[in-house]
Structure formats: structure tokens, C-alpha cells
C-alpha positions in Angstrom: -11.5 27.5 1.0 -14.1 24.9 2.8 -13.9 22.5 -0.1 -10.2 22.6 0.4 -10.0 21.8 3.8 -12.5 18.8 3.0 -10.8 17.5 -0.3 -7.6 17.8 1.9 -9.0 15.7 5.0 -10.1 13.1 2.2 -6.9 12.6 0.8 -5.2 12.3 4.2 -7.5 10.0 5.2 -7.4 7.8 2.2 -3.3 8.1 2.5 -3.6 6.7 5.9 -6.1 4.1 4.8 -3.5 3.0 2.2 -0.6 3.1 4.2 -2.4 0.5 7.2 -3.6 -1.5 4.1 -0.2 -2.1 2.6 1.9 -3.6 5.7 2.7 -7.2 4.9 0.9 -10.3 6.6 2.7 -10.5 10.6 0.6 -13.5 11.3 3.5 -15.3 9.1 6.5 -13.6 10.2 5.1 -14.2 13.8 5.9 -18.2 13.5 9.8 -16.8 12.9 9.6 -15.7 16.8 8.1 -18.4 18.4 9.5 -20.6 20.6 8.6 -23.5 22.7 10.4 -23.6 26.3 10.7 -27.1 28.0 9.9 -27.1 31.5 13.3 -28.9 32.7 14.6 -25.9 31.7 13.0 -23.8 33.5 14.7 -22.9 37.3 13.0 -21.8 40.5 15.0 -18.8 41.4 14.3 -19.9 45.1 
């Protein structure tokens, strides 16, 4: 029953570990988002 509970912690744990691992690379997809603001465009809301 003990080894169970362990063996079945490990495998959750390693499922986790692979599913983190897995996710594709956001530093790329990141560059999709940015934008660059110019200041004339920018109002005072004064």
C-alpha cells in the first residue's frame, strides 16, 4: 500500500515535470506582441 502511494507520487510528479517541459518557446511568440508607442502619440488627459 506504501509503495503505491510513492510509485503514484512519482509518476504524478514526473507527469507534471513533462507537461512544464513540453510548452513551446514564449520568448518567440512574445516579439508577435510587442509594440513600440511614439510619444506624439501619447495625450495628457489634463
Amino acid at each position: 500500500m506504501n509503495t503505491k502511494r510513492i510509485l503514484f507520487g512519482l509518476a504524478t510528479c514526473l507527469v507534471l515535470v513533462a507537461a512544464a517541459s513540453c510548452t513551446p518557446n514564449t520568448a518567440e511568440d512574445d516579439q508577435l506582441y510587442e509594440q513600440s508607442i511614439d510619444k506624439k502619440d501619447i495625450t495628457k488627459g489634463m
